[in-house]
MIZAKOL-266029 format. One line per field, with one value per residue: residue number from 1; x, y, z of N, C-alpha, C in turn. Coordinates in pm, whole numbers. Layout:
// MIZAKOL-266029
pos <- c(NUM; ...)
n.xx <- c(X; ...)
n.yy <- c(Y; ...)
n.zz <- c(Z; ...)
ca.xx <- c(X; ...)
ca.yy <- c(Y; ...)
ca.zz <- c(Z; ...)
c.xx <- c(X; ...)
c.yy <- c(Y; ...)
c.zz <- c(Z; ...)
// end
This chain:
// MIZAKOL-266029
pos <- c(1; 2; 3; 4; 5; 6; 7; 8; 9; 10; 11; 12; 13; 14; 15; 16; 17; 18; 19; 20; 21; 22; 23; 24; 25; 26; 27; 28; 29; 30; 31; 32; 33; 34; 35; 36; 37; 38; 39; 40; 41; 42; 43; 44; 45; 46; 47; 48; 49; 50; 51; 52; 53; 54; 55; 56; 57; 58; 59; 60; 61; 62; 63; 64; 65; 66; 67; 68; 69; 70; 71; 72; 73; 74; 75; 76; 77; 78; 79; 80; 81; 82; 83; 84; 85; 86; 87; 88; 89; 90; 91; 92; 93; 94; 95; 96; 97; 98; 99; 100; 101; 102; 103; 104; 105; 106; 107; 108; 109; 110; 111; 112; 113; 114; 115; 116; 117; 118; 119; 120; 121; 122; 123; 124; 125; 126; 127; 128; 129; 130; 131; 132; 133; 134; 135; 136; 137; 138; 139; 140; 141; 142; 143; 144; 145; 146; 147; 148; 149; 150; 151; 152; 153; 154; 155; 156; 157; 158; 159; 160; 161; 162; 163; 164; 165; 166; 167; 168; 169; 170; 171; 172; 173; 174; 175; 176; 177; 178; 179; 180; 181; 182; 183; 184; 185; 186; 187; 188; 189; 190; 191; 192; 193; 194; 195)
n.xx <- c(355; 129; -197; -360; -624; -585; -435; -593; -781; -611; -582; -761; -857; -676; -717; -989; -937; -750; -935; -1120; -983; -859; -928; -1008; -1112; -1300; -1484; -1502; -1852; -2061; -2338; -2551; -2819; -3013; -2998; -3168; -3157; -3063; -3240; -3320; -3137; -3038; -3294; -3278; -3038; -2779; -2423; -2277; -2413; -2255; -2180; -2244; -2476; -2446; -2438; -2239; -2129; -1954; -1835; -1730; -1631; -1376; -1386; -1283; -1159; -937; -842; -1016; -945; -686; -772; -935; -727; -525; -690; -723; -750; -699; -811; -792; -546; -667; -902; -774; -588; -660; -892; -722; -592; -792; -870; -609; -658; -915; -848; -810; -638; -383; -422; -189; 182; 194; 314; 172; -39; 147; 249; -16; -44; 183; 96; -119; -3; 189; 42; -130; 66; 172; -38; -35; 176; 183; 3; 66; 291; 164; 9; 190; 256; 513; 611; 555; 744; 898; 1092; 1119; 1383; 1487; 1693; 2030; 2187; 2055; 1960; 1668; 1398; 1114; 911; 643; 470; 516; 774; 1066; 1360; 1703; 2012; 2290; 2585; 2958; 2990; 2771; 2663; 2898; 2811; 2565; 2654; 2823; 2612; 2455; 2601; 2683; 2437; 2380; 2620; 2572; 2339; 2393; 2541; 2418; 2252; 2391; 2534; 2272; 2268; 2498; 2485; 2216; 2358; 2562; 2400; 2286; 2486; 2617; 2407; 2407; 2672)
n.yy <- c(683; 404; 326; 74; -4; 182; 41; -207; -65; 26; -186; -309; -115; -145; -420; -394; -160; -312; -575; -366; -301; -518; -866; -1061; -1376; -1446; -1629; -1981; -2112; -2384; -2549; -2833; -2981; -3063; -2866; -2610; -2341; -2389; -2380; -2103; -1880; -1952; -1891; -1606; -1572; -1587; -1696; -2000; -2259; -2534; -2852; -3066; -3002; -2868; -2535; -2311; -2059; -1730; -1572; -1276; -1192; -995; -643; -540; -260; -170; -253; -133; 151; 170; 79; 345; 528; 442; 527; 777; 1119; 1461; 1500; 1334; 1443; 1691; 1590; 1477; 1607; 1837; 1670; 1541; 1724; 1905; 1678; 1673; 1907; 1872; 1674; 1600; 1760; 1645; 1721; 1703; 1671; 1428; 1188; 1048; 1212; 1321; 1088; 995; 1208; 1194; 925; 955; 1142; 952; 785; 952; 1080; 814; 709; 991; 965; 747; 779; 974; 843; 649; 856; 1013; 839; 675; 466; 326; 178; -118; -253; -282; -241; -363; -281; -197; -455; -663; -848; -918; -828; -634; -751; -705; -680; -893; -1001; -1147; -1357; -1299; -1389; -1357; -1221; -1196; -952; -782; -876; -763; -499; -447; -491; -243; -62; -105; -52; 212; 361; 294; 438; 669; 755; 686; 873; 1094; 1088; 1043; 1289; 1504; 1400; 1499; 1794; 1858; 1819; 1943; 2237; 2192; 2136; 2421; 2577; 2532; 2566)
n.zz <- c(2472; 2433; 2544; 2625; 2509; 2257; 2135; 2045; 1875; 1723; 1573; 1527; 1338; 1137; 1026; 950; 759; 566; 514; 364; 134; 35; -169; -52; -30; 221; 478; 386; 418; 396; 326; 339; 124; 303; 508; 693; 622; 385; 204; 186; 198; -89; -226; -165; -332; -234; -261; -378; -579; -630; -816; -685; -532; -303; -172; -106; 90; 147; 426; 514; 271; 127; 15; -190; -280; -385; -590; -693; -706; -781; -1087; -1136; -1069; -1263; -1509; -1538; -1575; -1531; -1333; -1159; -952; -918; -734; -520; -391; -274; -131; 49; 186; 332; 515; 680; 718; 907; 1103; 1426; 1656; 1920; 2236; 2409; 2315; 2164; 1909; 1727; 1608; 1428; 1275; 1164; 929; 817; 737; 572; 381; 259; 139; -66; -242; -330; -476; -634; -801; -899; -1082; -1232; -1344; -1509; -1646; -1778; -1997; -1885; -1890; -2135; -2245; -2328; -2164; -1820; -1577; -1250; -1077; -1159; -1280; -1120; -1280; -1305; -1479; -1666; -1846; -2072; -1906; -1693; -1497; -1545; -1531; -1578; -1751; -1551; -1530; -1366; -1394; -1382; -1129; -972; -1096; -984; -698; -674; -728; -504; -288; -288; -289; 3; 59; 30; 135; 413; 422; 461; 663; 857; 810; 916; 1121; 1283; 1212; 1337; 1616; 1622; 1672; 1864; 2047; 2026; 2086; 2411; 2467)
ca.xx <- c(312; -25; -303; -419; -760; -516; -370; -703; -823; -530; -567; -921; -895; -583; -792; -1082; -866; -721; -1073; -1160; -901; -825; -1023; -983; -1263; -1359; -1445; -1636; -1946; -2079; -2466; -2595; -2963; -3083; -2956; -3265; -3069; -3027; -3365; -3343; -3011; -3060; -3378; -3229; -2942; -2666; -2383; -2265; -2441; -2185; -2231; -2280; -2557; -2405; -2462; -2093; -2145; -1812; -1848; -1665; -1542; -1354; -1453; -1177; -1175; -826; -831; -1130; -895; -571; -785; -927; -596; -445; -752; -804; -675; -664; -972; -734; -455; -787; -955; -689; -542; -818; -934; -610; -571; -897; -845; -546; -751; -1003; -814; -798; -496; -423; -371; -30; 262; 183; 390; 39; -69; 263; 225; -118; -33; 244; 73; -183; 98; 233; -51; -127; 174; 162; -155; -63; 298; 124; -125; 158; 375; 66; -51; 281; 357; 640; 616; 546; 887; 884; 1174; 1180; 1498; 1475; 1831; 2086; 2265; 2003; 1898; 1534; 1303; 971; 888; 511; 381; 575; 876; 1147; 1490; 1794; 2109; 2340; 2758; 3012; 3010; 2662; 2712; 2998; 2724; 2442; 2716; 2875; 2484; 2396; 2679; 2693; 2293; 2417; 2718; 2509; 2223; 2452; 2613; 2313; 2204; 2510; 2510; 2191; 2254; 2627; 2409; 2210; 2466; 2631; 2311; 2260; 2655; 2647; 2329; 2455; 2789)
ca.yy <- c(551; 409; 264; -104; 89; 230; -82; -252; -9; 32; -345; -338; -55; -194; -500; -277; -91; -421; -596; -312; -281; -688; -941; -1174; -1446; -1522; -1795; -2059; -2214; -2491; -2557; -2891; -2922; -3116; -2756; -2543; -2201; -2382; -2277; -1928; -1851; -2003; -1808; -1494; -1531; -1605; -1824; -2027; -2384; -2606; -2959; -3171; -2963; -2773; -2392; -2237; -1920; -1675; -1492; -1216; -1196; -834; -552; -509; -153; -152; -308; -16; 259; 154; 95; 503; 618; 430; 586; 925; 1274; 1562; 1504; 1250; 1540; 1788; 1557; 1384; 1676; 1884; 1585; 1514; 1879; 1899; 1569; 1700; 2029; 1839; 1595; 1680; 1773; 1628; 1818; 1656; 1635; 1296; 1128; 990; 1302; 1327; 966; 998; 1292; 1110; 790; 1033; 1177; 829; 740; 1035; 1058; 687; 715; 1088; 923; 615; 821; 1076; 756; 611; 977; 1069; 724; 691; 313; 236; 94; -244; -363; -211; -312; -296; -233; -239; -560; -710; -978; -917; -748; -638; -709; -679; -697; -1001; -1047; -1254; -1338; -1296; -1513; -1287; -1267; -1170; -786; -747; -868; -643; -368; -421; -457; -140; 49; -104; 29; 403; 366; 249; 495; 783; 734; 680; 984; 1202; 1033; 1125; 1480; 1539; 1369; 1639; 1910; 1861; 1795; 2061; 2296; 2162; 2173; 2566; 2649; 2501; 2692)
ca.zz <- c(2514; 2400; 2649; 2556; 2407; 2148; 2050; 2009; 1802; 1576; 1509; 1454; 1205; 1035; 981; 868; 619; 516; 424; 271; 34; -54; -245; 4; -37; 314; 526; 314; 455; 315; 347; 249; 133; 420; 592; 723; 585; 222; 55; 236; 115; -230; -247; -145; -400; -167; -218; -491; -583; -710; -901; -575; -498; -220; -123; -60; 131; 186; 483; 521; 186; 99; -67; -301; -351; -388; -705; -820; -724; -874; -1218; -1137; -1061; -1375; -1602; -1518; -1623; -1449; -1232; -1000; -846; -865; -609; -439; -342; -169; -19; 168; 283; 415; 601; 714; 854; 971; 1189; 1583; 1660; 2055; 2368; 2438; 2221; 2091; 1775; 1661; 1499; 1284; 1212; 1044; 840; 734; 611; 435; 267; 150; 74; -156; -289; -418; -586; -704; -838; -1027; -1148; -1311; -1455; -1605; -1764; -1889; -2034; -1880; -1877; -2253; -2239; -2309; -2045; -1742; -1502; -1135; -1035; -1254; -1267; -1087; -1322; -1326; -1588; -1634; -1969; -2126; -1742; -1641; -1422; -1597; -1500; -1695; -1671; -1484; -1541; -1297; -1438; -1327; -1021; -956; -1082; -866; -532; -676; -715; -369; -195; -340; -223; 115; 145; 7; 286; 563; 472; 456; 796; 932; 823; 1004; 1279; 1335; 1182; 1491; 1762; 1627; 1686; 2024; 2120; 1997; 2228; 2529; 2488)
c.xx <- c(163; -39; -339; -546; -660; -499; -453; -721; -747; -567; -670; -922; -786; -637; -903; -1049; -823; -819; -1121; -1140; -897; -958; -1044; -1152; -1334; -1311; -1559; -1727; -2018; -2241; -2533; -2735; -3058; -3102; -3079; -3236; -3060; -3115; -3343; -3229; -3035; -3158; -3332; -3123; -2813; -2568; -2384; -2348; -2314; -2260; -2257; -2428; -2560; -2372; -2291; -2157; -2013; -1866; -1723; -1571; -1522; -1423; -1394; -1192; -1039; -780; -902; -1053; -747; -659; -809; -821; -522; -498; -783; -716; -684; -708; -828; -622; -558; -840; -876; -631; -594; -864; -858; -602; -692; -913; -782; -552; -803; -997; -776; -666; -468; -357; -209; 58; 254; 258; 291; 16; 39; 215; 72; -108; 44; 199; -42; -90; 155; 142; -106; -35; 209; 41; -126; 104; 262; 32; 18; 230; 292; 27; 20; 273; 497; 687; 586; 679; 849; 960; 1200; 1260; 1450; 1582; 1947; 2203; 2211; 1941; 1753; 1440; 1148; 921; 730; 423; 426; 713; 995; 1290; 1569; 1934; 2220; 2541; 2786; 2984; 2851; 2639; 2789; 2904; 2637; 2541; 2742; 2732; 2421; 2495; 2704; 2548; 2325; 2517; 2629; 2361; 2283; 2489; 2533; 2222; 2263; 2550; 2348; 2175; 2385; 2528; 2333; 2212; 2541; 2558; 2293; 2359; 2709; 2527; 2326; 2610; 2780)
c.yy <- c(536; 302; 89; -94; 97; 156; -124; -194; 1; -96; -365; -250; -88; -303; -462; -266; -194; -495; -510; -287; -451; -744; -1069; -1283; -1537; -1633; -1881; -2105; -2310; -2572; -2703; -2935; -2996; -2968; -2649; -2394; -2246; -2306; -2140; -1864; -1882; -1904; -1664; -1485; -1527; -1708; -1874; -2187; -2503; -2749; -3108; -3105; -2863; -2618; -2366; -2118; -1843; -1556; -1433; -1151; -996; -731; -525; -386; -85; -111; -164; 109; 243; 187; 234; 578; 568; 482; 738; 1022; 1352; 1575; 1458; 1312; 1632; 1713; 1535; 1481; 1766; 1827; 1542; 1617; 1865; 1759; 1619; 1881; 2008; 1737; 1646; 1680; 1744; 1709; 1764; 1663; 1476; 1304; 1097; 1103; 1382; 1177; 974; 1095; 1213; 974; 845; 1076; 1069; 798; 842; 1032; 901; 659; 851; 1036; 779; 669; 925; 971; 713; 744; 998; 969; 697; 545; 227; 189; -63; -352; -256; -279; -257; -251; -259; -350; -666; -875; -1033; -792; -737; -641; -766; -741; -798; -979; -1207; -1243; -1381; -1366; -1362; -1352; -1205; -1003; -769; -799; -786; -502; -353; -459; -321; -3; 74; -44; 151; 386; 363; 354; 615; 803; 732; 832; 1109; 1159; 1102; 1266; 1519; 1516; 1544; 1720; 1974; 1900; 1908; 2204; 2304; 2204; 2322; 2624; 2711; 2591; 2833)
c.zz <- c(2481; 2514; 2523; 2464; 2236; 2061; 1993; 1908; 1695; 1501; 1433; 1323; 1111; 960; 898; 725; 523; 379; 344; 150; -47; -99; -206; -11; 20; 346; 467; 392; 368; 374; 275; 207; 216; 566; 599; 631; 442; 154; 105; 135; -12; -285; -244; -243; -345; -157; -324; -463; -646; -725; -785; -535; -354; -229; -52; -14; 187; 289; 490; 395; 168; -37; -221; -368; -397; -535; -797; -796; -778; -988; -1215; -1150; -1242; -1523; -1592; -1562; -1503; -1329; -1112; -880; -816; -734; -504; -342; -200; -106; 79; 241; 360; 526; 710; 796; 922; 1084; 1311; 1629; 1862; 2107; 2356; 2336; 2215; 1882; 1634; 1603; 1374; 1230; 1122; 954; 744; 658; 506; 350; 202; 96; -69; -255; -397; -484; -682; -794; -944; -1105; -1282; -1433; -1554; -1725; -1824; -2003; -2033; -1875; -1974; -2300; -2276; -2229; -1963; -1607; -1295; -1059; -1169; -1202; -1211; -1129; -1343; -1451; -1597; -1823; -2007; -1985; -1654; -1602; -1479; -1536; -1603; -1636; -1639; -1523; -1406; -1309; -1413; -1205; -924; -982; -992; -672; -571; -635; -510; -283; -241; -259; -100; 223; 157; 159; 415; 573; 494; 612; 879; 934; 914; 1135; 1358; 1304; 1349; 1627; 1710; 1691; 1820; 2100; 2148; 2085; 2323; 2556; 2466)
// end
């Protein structure tokens, strides 16, 4: 159970992490030059002028570092599993591990690990070239394509239809059934204990 502190805080740093990452571009202000703050700002370099003569100012606008580590991850060699790696482990030493059995300290390992993992997994497709393909499908039968960076759709028959129910349900049975074996696995474990 988390305290109302907790919550707060997640929110605030989800927001955090958020801005930090997007390119979001604020909240405009709009300064007009009767506005005490125009020459300052103007002077200082702050803020766009547009053709009315008005001072735009974006507070809050994001950092967009999102954008600068995708292009790193999509240019780099070897350097990007050398760092990436070491820097997660050591995270993952260096994080306090709490008194209680709390969930929260699996849960952040785990979103470091997705998170790793999806930069050390785009970084691999990009190095191999495993994506100089020129159509890549997202399901089969699906009806969509990715061709020279764009998202197109394709006219779809009955027999691809029939493929992408047939893919989604093998996906569907196959997961249940591997659900379901762990769950008996389990209860079987537990059932053999107790007896």
């Amino acid at each position: 159970m988390h305290s109302f502190t907790d919550c707060v805080f997640g929110v605030m740093m989800g927001a955090g992490i958020w801005w930090v990452q997007t390119d979001w571009l604020g909240v405009p202000l709009v300064f007009h030059q009767s506005n005490l703050l125009y020459q300052t700002l103007n002077a200082l370099g702050l803020g766009n002028v547009d053709s009315y003569g008005e001072l735009t100012l974006h507070l809050g606008r994001g950092l967009n570092t999102g954008a600068w580590a995708d292009k790193w991850v999509q240019r780099g060699g070897w350097e990007i599993p050398l760092i990436l790696i070491p820097l997660c482990l050591l995270a993952v030493h260096k994080h306090p591990q709490p008194v209680d059995d709390c969930p929260c300290f699996e849960d952040a390992i785990a979103i470091l690990s997705v998170v790793l993992g999806a930069y050390l997994s785009h970084w691999a497709v990009n190095f191999s070239g495993a994506l100089q393909r020129t159509r890549s499908v997202v399901m089969p039968g699906s009806g969509w394509v990715l061709e020279a960076g764009q998202w197109l759709q394709l006219e779809r028959g009955w027999q691809d239809i029939l493929l992408w129910w047939a893919v989604a349900a093998v996906k569907m049975i196959l997961g249940l059934f591997c659900s379901y074996l762990a769950f008996f696995k389990s209860y079987i474990t537990v059932f053999c204990q107790v007896f």
